[in-house]
C-alpha positions as CSV (number, residue, x, y, z in Angstrom):
1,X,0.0,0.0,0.0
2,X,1.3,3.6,-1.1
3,X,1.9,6.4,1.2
4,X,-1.2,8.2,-0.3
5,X,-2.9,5.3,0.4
6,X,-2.0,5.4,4.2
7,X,-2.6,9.1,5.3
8,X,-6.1,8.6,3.5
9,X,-6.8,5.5,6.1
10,X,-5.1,7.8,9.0
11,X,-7.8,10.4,8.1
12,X,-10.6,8.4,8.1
13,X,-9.4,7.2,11.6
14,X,-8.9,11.1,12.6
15,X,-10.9,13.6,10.0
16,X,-9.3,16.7,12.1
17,X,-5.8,15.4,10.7
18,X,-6.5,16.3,7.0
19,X,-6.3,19.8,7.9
20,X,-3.1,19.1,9.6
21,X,-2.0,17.0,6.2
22,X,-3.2,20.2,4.0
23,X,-1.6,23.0,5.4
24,X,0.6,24.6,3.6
25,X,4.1,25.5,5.4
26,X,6.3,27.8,3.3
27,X,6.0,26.4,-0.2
28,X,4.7,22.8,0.9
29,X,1.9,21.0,2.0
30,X,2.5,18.7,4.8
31,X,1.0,15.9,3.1
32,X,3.2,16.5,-0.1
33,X,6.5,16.6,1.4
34,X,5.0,13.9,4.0
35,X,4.8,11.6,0.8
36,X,8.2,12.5,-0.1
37,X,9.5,11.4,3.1
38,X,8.0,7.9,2.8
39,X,8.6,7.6,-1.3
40,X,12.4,7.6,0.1
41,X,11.9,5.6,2.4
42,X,10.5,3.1,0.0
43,X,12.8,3.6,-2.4
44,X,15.7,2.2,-0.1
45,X,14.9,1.3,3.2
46,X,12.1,-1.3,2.7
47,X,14.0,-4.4,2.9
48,X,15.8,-3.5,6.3
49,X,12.9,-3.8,8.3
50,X,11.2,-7.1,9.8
51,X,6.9,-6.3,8.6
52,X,6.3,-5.2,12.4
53,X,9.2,-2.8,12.7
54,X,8.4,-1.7,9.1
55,X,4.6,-0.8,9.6
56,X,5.8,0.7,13.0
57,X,8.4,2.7,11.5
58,X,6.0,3.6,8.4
59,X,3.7,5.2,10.2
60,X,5.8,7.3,12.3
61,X,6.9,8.9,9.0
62,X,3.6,9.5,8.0
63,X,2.9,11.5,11.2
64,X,6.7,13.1,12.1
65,X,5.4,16.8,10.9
66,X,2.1,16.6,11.9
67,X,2.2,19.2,14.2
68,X,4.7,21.3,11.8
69,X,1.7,23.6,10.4
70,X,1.0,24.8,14.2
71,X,4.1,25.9,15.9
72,X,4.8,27.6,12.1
73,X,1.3,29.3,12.8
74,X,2.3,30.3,16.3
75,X,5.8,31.5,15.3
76,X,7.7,29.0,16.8
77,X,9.1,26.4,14.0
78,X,11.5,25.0,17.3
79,X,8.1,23.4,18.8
80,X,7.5,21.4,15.8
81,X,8.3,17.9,17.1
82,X,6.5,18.7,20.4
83,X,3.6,19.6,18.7
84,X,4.1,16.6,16.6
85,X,4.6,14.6,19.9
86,X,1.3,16.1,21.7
87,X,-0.8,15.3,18.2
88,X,0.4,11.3,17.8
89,X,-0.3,11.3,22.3
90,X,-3.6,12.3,21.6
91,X,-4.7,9.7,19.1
92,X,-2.5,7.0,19.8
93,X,-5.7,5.0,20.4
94,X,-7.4,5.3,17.2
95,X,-4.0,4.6,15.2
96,X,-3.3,2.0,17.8
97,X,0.1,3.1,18.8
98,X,1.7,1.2,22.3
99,X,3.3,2.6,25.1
100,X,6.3,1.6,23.7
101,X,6.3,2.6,20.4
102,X,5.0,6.5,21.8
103,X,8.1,6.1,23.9
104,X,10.0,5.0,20.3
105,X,8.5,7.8,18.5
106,X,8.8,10.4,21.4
107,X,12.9,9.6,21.4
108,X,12.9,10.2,17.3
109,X,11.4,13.7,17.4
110,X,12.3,14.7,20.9
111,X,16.6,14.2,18.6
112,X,15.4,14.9,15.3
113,X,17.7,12.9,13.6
114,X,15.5,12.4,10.2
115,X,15.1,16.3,9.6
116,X,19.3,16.4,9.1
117,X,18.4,13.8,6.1
């Protein structure tokens, strides 16, 4: 299943997320650069990953700049990943996201380390 594919089920799960997915930031829209993000990831990281660690790590792409559109709105670009962070804690039940995997995803914003790539 395609990355388009996914955010449409997230937002049937969560219909307040497609405004989050179509806000435009600068000269993107979430969702497009969103896409980007996971057509890379596709492109060379899908064999890496057992189908449980892949999903896992799939969908945290899909949702790492969730919150990007709000802390832009507010002024502070710095708060992205916390807004990010307080979005994903929010639903975690409807996309069915663990304690440990919050805790996963929580460590991978709270460093940033895919924004540097």
């Amino acid at each position: 299943m395609g990355g388009k594919k996914r955010i449409e089920e997230i937002c049937e799960k969560i219909p307040t997320l497609n405004e989050l997915y179509d806000a435009r930031v600068r000269h993107y829209k979430i969702k497009d650069h969103t896409l980007n993000v996971y057509n890379q990831f596709a492109k060379y990281f899908f064999d890496g990953f057992t189908k449980e660690k892949m999903e896992e790590f799939i969908l945290f792409l899909l949702l790492h700049d969730i919150g990007k559109s709000i802390s832009y709105k507010n002024g502070n670009r710095q708060n992205q990943y916390i807004d990010s962070i307080n979005i994903i804690n929010k639903y975690k039940k409807e996309l069915k996201i663990s304690e440990d995997t919050m805790l996963l995803y929580k460590a991978l914003l709270s460093s940033s380390p895919i924004g540097k790539y």
